[in-house]
N, C-alpha and C positions, 0 to 999 in steps of 0.2 A: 404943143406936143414935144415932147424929150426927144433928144437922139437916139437914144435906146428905146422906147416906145414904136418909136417910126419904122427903127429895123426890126424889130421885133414882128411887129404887124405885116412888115413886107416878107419877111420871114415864113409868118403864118400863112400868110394866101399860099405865095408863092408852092408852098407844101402841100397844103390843102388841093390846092390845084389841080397838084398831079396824082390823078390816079391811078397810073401804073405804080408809084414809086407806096402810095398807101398800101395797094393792095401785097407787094412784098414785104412789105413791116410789119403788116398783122396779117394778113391771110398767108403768107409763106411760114411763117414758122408753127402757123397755129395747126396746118395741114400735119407737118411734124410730132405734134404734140397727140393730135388725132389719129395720125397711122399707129404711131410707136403703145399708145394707152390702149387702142383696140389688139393691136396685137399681142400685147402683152398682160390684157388686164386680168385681177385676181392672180398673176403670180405673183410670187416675190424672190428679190433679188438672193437671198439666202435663206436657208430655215428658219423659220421664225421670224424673220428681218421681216423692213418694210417693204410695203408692196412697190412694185416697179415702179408705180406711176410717180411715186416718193421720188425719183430719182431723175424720172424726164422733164417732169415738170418746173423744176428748178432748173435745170439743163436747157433745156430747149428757151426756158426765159431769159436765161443769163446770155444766151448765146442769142437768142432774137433780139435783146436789148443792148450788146454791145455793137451785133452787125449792124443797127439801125442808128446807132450813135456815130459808127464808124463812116459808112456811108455817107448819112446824111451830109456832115459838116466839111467830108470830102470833094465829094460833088458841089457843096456850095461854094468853097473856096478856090475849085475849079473854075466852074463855071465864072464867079465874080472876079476872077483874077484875069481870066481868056477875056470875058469882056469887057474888061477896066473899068469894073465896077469900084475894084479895091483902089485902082487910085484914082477915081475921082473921089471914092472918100479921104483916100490918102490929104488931096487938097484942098479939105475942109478940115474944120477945127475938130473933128472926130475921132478920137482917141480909140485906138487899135481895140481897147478892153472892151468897148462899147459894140463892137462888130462881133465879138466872140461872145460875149454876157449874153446877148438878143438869140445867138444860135444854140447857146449851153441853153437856155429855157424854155428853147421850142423840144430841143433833144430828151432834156427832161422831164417836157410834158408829155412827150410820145413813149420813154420808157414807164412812167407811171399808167399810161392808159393802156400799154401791151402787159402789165404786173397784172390787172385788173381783170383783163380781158382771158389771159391763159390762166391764172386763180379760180375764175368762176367757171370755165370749161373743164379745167380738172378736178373741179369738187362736184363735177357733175356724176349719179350713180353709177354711170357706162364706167367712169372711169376711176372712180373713190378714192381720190386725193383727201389723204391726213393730215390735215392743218396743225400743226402743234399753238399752243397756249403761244410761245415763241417769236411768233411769226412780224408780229415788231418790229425783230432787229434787224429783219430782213430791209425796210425801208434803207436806214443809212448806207448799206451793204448797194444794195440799189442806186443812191445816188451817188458813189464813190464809183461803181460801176460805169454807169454812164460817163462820170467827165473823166475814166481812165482811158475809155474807149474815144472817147473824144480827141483827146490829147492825142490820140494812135491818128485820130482820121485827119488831125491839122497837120500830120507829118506826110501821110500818104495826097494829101490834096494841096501839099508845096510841094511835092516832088512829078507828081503827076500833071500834063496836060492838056490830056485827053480825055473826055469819057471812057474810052474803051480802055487807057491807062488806070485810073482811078478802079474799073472794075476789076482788071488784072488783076494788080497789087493787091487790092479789100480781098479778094479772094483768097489769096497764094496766102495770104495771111488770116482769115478766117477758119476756112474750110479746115485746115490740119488743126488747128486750135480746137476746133468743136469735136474732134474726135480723142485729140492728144490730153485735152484738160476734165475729159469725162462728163460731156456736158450732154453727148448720145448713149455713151453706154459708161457705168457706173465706175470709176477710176481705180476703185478696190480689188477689180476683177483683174487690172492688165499689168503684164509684168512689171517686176520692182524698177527694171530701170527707165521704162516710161514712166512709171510714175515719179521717178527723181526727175525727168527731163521738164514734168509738168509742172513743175516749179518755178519755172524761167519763163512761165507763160500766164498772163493775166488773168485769162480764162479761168484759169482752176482757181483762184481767188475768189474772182465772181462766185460761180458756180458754190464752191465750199459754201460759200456765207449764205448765199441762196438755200442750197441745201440742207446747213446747219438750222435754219429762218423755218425751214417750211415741215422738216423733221422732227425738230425740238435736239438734236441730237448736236455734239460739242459740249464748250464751254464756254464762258467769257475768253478765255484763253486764247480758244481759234477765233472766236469772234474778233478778237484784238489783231490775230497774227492772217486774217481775211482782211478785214480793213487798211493796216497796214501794208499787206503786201499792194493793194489796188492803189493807194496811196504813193506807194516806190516809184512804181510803174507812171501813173501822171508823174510825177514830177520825173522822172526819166527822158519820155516823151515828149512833155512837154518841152524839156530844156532843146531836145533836140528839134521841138518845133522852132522855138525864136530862132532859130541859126538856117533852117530850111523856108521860116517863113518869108514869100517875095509879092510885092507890091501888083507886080506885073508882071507878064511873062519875059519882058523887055528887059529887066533887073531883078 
């Protein structure tokens, strides 16, 4: 068995495991997607526009799939840091890459099965989610998604040494993003200069592509200039992960 195989697998249990931590990755946001579709369903965001749920549903997934990315890999690299997991792999021949590949594809398989899971809840009748032909591009947009969020969580889980740290932090940085990048209520609605601010923030990135994905609405255009911006952001974070990333809490 690989190195990467092996974390991978430890990876997986470890996950699977815990069921407090499942049920807030898919039953917390899906609750979300359920309140906001019931309360909302059959109207639409503007005359003639798409219907609401055009707009949570994308929203609520972009944002369940970054908090779950973010989280995740934060808490991992907590946890295996506090308990010198990271360096007793430090002193094996285990290449840093291989620690982070195992957790980007467990992160990626849980954002592809919350895509899945809030897709076929809001194309349910109660809530009549329009699928555009589109809905494709939405995938890349998704997996740019995730390792942007990711790169967020390897920053907040070297800085962090606490549980109750790492929650702090995911939050103070969640929570205003899901409102400020338009991913609970529709970004077109709130003033001009929120929405200039939501530019500076990954979410709207997400969110846009998601919603461009699930709308049919954009062009290649914004699809380039969603991608791209999720793209800035990793390599942002990430750069500032190598410099925050620490072995142990001791160094």
């Amino acid at each position: 068995m690989s190195t990467y195989t092996a974390l991978a697998k430890a990876n997986y249990k470890a996950y699977t495991r815990d069921v407090t931590t499942m049920f807030f990755t898919f039953a917390f946001p899906l609750i979300f997607l359920v309140v906001f579709g019931l309360i909302f369903s059959g109207q639409r965001v503007t005359k003639g526009g798409l219907p609401y749920i055009n707009y949570t549903a994308p929203g609520v997934l972009s944002w369940g799939v970054g908090n779950a990315a973010l989280f995740g890999v934060a808490f991992t690299m907590m946890h295996w840091r506090r308990d010198d997991i990271l360096r007793l792999i430090w002193r094996t021949p285990t290449p840093l890459s291989s620690v982070l590949v195992s957790r980007y594809a467990i992160a990626l398989g849980v954002g592809l099965v919350q895509a899945v899971l809030f897709t076929a809840v809001a194309l349910l009748p109660s809530f009549g989610l329009h699928l555009s032909g589109g809905w494709p591009t939405g995938l890349p947009v998704l997996l740019l998604g995730v390792t942007a969020f990711m790169a967020v969580g390897l920053v907040v889980g070297s800085l962090a040494d606490t549980p109750e740290a790492v929650a702090a932090i995911a939050n103070c940085v969640m929570i205003p993003m899901a409102f400020l990048s338009g991913a609970f209520y529709p970004i077109t609605l709130m003033p001009h200069w929120l929405q200039d601010v939501s530019h500076v923030l990954p979410l709207r990135y997400f969110n846009d592509g998601l919603l461009n994905a699930f709308s049919g609405q954009g062009g290649w255009g914004d699809f380039g200039i969603n991608c791209g911006g999720l793209v800035v952001f990793t390599v942002i974070f990430g750069a500032i992960a190598t410099k925050t990333f620490r072995w142990s809490n001791g160094r």
